[in-house]
PDB file of N, CA, C and O in Angstrom:
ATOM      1  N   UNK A   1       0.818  -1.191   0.000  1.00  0.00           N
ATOM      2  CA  UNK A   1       0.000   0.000   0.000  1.00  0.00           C
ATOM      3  C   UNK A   1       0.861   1.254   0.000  1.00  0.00           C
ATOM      4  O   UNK A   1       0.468   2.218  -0.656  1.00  0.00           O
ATOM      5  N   UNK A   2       1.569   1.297   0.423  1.00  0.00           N
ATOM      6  CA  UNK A   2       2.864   2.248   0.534  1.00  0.00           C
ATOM      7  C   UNK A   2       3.494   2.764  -0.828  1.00  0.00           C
ATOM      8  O   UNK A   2       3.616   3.896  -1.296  1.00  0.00           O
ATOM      9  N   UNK A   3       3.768   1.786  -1.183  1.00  0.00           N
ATOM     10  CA  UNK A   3       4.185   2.172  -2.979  1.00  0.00           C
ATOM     11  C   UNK A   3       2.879   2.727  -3.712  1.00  0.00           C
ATOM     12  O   UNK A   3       3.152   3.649  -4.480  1.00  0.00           O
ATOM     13  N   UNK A   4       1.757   2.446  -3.669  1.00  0.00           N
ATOM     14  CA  UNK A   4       0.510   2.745  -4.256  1.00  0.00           C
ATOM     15  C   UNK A   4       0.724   4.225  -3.860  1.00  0.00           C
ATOM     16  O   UNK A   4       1.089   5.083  -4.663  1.00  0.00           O
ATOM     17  N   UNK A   5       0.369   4.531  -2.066  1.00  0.00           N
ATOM     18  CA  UNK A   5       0.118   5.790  -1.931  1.00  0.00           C
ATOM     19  C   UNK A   5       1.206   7.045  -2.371  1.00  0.00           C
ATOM     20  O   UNK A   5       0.982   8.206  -2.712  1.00  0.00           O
ATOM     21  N   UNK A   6       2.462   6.295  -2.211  1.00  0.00           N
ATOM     22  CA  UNK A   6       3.400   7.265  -2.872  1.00  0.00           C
ATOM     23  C   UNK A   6       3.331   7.811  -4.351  1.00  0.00           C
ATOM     24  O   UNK A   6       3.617   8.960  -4.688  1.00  0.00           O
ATOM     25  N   UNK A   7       2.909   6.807  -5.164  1.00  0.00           N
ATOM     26  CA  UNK A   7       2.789   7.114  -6.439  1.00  0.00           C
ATOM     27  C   UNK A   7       1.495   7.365  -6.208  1.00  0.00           C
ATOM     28  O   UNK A   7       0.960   6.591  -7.002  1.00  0.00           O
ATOM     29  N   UNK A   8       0.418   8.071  -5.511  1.00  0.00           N
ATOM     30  CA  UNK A   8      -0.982   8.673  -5.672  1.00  0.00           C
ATOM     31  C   UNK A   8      -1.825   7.680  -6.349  1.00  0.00           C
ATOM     32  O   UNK A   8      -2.486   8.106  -7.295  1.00  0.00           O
ATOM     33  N   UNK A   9      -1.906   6.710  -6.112  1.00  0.00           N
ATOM     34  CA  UNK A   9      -2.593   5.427  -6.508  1.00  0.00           C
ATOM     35  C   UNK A   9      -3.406   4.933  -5.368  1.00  0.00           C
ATOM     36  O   UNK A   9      -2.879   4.344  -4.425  1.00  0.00           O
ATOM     37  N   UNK A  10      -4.796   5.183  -5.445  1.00  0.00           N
ATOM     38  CA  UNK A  10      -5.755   4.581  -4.533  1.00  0.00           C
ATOM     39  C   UNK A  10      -6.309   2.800  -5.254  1.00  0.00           C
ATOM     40  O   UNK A  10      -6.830   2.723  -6.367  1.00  0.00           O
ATOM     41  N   UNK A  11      -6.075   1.649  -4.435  1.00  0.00           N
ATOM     42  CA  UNK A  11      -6.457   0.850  -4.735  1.00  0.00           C
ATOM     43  C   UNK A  11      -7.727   0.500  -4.571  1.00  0.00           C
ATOM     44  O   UNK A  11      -8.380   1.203  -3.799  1.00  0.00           O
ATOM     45  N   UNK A  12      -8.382  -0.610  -5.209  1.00  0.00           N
ATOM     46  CA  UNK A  12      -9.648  -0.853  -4.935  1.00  0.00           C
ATOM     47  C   UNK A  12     -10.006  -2.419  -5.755  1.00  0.00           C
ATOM     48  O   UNK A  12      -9.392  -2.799  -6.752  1.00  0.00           O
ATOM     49  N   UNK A  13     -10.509  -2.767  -5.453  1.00  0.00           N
ATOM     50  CA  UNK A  13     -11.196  -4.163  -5.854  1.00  0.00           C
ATOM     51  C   UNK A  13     -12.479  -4.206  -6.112  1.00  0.00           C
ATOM     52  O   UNK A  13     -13.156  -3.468  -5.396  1.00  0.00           O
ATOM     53  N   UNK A  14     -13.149  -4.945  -7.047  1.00  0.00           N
ATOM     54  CA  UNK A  14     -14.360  -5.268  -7.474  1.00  0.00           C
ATOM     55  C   UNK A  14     -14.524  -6.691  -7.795  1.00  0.00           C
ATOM     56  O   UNK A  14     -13.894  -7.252  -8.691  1.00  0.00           O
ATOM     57  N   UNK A  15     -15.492  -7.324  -6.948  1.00  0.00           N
ATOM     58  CA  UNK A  15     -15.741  -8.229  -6.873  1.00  0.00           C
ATOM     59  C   UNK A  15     -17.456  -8.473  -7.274  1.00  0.00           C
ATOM     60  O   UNK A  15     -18.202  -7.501  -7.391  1.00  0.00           O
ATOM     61  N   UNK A  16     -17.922  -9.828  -7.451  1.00  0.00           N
ATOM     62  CA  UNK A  16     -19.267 -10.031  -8.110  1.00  0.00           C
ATOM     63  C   UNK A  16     -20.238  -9.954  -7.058  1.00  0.00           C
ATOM     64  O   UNK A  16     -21.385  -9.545  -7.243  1.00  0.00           O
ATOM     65  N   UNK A  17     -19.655 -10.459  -5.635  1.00  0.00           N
ATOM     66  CA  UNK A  17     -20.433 -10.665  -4.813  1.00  0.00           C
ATOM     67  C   UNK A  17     -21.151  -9.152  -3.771  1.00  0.00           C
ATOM     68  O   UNK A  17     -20.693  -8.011  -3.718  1.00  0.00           O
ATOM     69  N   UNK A  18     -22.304  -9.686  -3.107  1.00  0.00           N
ATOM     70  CA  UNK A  18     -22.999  -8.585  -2.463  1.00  0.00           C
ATOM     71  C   UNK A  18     -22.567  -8.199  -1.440  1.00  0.00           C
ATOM     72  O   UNK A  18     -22.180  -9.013  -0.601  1.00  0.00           O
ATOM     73  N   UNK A  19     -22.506  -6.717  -1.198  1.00  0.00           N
ATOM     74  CA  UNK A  19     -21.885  -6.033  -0.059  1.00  0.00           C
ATOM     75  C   UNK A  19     -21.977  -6.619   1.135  1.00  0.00           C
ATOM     76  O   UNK A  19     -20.931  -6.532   1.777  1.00  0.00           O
ATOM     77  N   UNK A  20     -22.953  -7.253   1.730  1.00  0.00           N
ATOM     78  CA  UNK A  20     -23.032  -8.180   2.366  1.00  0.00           C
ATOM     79  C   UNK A  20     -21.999  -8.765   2.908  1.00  0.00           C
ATOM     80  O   UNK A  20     -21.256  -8.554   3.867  1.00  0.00           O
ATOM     81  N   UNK A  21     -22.155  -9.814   1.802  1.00  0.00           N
ATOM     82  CA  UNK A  21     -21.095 -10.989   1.971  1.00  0.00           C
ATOM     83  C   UNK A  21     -19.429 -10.391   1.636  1.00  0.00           C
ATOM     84  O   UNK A  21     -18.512 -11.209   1.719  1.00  0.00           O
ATOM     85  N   UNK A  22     -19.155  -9.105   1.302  1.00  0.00           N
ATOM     86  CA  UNK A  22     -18.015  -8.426   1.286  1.00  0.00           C
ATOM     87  C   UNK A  22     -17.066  -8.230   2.917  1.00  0.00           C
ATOM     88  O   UNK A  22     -15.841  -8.271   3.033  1.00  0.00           O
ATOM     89  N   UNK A  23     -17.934  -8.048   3.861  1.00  0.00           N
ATOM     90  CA  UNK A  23     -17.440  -7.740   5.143  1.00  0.00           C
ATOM     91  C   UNK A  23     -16.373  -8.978   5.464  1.00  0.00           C
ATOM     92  O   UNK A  23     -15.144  -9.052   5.470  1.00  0.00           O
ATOM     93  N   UNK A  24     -17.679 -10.103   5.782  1.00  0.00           N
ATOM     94  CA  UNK A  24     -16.651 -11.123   6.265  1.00  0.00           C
ATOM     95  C   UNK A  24     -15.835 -11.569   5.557  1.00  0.00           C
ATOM     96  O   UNK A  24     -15.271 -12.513   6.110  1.00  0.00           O
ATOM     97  N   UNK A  25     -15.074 -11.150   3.531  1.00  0.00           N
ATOM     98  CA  UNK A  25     -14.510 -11.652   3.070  1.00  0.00           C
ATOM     99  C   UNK A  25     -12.739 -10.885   3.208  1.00  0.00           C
ATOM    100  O   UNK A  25     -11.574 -11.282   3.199  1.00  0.00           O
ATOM    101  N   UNK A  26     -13.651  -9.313   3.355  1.00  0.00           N
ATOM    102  CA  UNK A  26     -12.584  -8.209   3.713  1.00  0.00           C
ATOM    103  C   UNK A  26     -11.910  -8.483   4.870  1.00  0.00           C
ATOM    104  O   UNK A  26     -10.697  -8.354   4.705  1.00  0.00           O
ATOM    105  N   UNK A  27     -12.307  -8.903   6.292  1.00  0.00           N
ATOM    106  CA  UNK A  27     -12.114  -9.106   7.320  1.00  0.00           C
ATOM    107  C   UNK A  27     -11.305 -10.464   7.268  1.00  0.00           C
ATOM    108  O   UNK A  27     -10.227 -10.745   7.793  1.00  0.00           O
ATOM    109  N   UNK A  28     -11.974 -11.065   6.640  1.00  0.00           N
ATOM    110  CA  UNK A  28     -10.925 -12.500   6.569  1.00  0.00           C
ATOM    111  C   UNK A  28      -9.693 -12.448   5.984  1.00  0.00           C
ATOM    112  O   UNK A  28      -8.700 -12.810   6.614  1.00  0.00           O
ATOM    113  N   UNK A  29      -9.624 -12.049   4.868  1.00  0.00           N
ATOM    114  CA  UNK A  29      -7.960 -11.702   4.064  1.00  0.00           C
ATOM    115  C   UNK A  29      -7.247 -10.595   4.620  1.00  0.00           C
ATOM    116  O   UNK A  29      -6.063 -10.462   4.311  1.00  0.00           O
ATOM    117  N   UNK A  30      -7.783  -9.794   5.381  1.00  0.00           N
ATOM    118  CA  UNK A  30      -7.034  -8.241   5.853  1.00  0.00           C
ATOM    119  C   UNK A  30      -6.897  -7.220   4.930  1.00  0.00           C
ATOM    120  O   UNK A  30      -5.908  -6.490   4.859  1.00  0.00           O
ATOM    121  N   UNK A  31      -8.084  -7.146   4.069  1.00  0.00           N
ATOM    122  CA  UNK A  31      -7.699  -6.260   3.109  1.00  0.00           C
ATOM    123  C   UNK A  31      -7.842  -4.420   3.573  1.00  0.00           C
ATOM    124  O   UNK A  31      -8.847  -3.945   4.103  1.00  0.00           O
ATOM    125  N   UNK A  32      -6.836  -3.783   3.286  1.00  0.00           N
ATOM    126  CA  UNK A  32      -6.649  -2.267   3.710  1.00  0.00           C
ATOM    127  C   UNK A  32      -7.175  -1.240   2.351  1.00  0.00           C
ATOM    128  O   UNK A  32      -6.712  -0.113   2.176  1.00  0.00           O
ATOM    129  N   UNK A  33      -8.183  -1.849   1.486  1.00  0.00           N
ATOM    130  CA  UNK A  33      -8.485  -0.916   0.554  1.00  0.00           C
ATOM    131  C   UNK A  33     -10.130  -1.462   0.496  1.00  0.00           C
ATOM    132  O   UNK A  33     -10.630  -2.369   1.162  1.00  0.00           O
ATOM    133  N   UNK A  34     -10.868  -0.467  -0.676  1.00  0.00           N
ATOM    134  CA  UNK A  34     -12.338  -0.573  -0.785  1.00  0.00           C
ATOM    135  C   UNK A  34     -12.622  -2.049  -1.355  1.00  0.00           C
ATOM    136  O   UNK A  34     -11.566  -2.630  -1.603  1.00  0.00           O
ATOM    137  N   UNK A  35     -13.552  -2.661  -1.575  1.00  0.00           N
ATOM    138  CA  UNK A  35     -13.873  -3.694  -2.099  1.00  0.00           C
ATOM    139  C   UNK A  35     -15.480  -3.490  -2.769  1.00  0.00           C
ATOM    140  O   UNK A  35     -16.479  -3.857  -2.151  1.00  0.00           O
ATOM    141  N   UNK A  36     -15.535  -2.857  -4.105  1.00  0.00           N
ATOM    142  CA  UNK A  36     -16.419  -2.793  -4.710  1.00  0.00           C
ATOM    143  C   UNK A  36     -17.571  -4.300  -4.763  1.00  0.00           C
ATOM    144  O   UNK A  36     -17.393  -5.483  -4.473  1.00  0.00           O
ATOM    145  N   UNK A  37     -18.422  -3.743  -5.135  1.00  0.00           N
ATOM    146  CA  UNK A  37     -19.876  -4.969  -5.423  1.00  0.00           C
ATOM    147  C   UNK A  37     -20.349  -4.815  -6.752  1.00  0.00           C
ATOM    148  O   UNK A  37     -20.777  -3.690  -7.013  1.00  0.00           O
ATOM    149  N   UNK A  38     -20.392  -5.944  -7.958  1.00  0.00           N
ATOM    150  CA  UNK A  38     -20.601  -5.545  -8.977  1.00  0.00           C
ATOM    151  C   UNK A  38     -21.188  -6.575  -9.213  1.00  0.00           C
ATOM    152  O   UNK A  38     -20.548  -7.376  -9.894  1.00  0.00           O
ATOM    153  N   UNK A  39     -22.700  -7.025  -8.747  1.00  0.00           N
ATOM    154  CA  UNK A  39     -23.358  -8.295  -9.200  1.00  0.00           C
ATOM    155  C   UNK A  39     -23.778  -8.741 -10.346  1.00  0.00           C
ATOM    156  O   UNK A  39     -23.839  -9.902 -10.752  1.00  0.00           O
ATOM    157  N   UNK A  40     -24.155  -7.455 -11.006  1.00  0.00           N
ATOM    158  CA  UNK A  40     -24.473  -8.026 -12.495  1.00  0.00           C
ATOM    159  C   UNK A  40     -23.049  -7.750 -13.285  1.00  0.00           C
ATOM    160  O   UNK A  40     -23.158  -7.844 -14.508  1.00  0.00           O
ATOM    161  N   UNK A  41     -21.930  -7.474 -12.865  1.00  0.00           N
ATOM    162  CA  UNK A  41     -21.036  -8.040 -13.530  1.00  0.00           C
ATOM    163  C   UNK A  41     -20.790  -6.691 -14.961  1.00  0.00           C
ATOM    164  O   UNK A  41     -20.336  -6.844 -16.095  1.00  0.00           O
ATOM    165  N   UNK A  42     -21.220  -5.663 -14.388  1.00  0.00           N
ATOM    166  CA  UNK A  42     -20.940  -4.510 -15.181  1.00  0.00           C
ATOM    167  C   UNK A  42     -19.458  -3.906 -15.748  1.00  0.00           C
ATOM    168  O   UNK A  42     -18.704  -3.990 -16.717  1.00  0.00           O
ATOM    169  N   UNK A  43     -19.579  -3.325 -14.604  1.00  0.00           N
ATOM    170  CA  UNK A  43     -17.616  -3.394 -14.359  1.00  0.00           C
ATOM    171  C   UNK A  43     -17.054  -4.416 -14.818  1.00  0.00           C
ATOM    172  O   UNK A  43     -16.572  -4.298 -15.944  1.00  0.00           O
ATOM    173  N   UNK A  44     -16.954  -5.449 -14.273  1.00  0.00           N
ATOM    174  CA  UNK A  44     -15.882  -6.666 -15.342  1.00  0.00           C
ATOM    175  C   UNK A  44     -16.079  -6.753 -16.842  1.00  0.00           C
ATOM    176  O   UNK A  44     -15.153  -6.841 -17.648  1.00  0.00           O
ATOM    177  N   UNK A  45     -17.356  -6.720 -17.142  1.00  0.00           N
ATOM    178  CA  UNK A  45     -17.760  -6.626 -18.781  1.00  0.00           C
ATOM    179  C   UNK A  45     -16.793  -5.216 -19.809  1.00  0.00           C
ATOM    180  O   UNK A  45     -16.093  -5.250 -20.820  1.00  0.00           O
ATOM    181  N   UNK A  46     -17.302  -3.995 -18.773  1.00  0.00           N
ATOM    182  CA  UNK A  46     -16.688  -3.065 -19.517  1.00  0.00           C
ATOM    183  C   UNK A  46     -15.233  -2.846 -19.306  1.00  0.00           C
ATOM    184  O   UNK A  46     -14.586  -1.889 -19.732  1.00  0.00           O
ATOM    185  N   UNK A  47     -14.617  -4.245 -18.316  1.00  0.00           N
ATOM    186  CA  UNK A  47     -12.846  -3.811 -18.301  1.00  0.00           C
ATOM    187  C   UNK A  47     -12.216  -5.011 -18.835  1.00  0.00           C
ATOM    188  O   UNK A  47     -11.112  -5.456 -18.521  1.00  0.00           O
ATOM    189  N   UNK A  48     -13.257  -5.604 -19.893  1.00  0.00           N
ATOM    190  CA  UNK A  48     -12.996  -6.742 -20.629  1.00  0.00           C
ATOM    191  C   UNK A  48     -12.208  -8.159 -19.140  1.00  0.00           C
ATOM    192  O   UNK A  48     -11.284  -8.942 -19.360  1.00  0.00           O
ATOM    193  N   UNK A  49     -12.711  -8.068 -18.272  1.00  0.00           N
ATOM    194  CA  UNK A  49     -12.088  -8.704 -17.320  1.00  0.00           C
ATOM    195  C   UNK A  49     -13.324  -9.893 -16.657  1.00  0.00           C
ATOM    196  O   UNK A  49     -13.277 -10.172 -15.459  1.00  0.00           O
ATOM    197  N   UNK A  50     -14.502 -10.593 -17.662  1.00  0.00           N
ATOM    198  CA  UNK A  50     -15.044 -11.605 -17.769  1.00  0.00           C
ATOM    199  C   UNK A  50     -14.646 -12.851 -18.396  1.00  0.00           C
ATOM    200  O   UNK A  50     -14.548 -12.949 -19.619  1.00  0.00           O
ATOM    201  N   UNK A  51     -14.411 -13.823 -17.582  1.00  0.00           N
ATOM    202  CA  UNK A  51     -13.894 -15.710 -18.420  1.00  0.00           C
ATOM    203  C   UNK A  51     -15.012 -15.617 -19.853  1.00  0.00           C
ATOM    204  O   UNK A  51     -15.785 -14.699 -20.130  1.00  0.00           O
ATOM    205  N   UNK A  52     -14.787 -16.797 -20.537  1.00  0.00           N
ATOM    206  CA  UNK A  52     -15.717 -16.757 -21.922  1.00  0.00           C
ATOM    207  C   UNK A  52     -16.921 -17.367 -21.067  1.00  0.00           C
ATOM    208  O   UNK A  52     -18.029 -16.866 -21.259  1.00  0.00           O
ATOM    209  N   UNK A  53     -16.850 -17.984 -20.517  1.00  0.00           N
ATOM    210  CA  UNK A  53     -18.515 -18.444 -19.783  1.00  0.00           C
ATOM    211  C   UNK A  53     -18.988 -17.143 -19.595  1.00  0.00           C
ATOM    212  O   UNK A  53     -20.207 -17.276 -19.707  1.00  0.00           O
ATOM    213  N   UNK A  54     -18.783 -16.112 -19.404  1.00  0.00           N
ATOM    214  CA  UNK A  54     -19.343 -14.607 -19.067  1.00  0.00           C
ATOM    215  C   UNK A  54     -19.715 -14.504 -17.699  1.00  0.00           C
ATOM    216  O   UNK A  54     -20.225 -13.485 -17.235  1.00  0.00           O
ATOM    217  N   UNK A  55     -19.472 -15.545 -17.029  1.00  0.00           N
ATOM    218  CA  UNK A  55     -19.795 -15.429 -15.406  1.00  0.00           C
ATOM    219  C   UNK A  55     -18.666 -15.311 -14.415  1.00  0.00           C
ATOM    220  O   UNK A  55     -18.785 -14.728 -13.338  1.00  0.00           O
ATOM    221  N   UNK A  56     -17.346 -16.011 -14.922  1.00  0.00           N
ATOM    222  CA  UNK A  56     -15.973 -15.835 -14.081  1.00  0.00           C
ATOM    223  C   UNK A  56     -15.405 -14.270 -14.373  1.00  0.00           C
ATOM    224  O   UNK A  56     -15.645 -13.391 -15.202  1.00  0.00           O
ATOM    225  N   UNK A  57     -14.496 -14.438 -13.188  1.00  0.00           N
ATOM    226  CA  UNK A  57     -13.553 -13.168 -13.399  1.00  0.00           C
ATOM    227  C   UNK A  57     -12.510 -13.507 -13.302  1.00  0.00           C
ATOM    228  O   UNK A  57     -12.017 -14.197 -12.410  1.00  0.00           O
ATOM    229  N   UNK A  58     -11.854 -12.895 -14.558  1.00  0.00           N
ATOM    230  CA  UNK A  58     -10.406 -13.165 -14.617  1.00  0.00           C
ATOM    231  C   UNK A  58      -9.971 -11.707 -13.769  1.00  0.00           C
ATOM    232  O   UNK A  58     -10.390 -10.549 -13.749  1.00  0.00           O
ATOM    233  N   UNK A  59      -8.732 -12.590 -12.996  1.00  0.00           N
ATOM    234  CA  UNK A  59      -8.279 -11.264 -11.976  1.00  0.00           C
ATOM    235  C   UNK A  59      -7.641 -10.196 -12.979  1.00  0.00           C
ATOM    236  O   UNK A  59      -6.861 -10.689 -13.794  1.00  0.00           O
ATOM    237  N   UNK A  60      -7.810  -9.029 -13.044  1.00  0.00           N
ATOM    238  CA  UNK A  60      -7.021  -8.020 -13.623  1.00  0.00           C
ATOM    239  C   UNK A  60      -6.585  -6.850 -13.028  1.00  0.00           C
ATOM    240  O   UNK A  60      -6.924  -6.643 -11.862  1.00  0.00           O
ATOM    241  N   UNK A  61      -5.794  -5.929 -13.700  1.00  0.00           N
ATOM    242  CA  UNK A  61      -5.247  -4.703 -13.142  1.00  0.00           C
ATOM    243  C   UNK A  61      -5.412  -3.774 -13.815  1.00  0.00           C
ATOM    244  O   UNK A  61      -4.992  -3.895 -14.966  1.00  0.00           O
ATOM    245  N   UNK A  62      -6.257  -2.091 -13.340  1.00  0.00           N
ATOM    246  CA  UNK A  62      -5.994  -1.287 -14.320  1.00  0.00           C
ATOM    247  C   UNK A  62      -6.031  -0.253 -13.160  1.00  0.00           C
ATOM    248  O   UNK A  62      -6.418  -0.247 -11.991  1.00  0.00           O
ATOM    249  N   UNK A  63      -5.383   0.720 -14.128  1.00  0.00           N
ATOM    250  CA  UNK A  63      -5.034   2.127 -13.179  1.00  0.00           C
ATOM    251  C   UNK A  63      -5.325   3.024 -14.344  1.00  0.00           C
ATOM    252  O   UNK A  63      -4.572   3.387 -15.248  1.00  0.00           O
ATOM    253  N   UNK A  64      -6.662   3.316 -14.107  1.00  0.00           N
ATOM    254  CA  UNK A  64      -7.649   4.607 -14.265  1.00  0.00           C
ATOM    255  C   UNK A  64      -6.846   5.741 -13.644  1.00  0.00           C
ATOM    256  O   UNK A  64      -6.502   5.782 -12.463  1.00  0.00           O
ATOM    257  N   UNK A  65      -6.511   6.929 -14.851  1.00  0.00           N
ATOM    258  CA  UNK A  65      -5.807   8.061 -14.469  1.00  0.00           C
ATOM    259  C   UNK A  65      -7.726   8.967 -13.812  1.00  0.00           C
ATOM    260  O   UNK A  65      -8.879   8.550 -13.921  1.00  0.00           O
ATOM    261  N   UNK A  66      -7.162  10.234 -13.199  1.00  0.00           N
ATOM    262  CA  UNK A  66      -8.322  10.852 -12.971  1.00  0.00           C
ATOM    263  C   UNK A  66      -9.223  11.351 -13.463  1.00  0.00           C
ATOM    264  O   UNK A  66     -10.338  11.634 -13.024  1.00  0.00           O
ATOM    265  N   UNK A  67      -8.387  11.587 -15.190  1.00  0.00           N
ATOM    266  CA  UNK A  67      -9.103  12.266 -16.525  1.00  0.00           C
ATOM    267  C   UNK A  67      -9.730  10.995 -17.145  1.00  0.00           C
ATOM    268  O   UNK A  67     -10.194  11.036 -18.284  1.00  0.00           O
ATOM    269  N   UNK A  68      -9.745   9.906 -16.426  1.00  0.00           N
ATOM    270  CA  UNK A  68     -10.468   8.686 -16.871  1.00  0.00           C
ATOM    271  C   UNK A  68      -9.915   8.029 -17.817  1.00  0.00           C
ATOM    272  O   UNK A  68     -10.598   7.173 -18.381  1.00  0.00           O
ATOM    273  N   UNK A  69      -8.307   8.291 -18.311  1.00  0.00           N
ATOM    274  CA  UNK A  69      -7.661   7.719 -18.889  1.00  0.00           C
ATOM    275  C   UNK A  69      -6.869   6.240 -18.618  1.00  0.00           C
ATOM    276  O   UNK A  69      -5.721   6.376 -18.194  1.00  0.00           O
ATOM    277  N   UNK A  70      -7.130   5.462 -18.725  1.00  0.00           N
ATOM    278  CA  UNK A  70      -6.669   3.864 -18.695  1.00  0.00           C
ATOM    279  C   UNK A  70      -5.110   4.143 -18.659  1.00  0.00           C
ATOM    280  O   UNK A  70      -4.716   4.401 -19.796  1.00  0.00           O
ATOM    281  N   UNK A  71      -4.107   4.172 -17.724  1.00  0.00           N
ATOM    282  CA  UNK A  71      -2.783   4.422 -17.743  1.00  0.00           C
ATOM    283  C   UNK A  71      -2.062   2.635 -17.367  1.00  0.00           C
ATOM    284  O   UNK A  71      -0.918   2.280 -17.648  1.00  0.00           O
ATOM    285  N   UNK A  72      -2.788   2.052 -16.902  1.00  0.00           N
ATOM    286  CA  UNK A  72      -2.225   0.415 -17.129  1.00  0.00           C
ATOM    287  C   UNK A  72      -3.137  -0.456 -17.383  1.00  0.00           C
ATOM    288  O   UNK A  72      -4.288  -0.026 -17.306  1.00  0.00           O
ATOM    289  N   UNK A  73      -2.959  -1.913 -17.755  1.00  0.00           N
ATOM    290  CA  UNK A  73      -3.772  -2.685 -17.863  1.00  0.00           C
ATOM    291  C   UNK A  73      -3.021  -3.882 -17.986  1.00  0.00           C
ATOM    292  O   UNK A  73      -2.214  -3.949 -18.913  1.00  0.00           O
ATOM    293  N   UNK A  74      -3.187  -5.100 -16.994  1.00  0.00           N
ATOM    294  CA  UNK A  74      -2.518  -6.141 -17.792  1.00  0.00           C
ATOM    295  C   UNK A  74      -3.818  -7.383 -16.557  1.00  0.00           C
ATOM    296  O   UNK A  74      -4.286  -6.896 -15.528  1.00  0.00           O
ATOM    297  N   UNK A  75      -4.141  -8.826 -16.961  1.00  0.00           N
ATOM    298  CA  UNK A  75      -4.519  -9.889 -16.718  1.00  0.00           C
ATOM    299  C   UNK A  75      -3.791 -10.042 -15.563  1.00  0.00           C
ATOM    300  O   UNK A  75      -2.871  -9.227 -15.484  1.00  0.00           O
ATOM    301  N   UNK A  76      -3.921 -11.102 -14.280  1.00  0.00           N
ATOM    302  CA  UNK A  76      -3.290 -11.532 -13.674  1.00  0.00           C
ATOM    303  C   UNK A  76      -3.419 -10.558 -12.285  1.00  0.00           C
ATOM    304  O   UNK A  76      -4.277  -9.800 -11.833  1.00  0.00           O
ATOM    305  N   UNK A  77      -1.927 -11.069 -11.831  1.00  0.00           N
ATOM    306  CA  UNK A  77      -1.429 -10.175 -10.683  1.00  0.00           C
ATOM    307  C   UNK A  77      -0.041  -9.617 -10.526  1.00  0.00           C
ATOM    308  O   UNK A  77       0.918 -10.006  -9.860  1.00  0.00           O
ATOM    309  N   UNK A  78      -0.270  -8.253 -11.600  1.00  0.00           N
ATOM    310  CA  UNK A  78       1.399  -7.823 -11.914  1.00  0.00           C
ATOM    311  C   UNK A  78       1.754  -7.349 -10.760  1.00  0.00           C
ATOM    312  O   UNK A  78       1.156  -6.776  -9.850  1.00  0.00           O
ATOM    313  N   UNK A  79       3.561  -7.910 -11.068  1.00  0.00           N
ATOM    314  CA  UNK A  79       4.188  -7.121  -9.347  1.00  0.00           C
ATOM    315  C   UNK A  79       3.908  -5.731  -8.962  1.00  0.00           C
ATOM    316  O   UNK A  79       3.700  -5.079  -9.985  1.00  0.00           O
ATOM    317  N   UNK A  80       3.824  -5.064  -7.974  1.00  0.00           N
ATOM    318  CA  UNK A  80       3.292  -3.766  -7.173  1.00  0.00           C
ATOM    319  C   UNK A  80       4.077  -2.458  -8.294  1.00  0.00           C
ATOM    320  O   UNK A  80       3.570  -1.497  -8.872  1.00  0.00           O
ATOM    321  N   UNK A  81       5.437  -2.949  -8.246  1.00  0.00           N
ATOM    322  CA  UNK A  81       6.533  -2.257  -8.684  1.00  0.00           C
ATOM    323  C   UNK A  81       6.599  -1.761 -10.586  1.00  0.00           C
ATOM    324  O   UNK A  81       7.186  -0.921 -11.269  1.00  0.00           O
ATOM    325  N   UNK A  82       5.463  -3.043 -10.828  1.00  0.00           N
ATOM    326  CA  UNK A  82       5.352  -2.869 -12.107  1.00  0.00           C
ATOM    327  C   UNK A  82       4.339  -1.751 -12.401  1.00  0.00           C
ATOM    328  O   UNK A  82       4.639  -0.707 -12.982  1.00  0.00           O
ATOM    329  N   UNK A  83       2.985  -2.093 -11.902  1.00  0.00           N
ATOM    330  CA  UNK A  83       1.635  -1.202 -11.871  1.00  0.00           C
ATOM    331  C   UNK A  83       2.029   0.164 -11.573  1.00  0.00           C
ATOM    332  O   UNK A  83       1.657   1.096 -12.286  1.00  0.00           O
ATOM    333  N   UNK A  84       2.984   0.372 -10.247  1.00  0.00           N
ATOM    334  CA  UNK A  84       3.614   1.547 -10.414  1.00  0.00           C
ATOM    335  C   UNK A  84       4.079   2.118 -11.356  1.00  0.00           C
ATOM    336  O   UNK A  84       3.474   3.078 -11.833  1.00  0.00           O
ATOM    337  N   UNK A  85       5.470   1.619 -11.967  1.00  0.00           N
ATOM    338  CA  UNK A  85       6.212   2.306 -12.878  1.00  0.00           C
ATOM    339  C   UNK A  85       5.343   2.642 -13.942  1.00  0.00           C
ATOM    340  O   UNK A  85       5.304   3.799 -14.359  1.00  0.00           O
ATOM    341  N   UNK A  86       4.329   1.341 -14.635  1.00  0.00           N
ATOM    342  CA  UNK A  86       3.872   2.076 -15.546  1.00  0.00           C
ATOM    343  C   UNK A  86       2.350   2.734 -15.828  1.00  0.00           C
ATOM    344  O   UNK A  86       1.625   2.862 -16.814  1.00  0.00           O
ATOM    345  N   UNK A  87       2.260   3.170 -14.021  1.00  0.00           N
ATOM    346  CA  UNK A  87       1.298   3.743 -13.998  1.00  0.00           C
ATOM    347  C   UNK A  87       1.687   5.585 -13.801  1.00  0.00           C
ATOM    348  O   UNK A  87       0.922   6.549 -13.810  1.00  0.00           O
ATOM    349  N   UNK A  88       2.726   5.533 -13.685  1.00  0.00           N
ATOM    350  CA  UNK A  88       3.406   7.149 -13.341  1.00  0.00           C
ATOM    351  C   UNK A  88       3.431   7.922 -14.675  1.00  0.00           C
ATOM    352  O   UNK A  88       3.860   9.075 -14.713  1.00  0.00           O
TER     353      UNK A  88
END
């Protein structure tokens, strides 16, 4: 989180499931950032970040500049150091 906040990078997650069931999932892993709710699967559709069944999520990364410009994007779970650099 440290590298994020230095480079002015607020993290956040979006997940399918209901706010609800977000607490005890946040609480269980220790997560220190927001954890979005996106049940019908909006958000993943429009960040091309749906499996071909159209119901999974493939984990992805993007760093939305503030002018709403897409400044990274890659599948997976790129190292911290990477999302940084080429999110600056």
């Amino acid at each position: 989180m440290a590298k994020f906040e230095q480079a002015g990078i607020q993290p956040f997650g979006v997940n399918p499931a209901g706010v609800e069931s977000h607490a005890g999932y946040v609480q269980k892993l220790h997560f220190n950032f927001p954890l979005l709710s996106d049940p019908d699967r909006a958000i993943a559709r429009a960040y091309h970040a749906l499996k071909d069944d159209d119901r999974g999520i493939q984990r992805s990364v993007y760093v939305v500049d503030r002018d709403g410009t897409v400044a990274f994007a890659r599948r997976g779970a790129p190292p911290v150091d990477e999302i940084v650099a080429r999110a600056s």
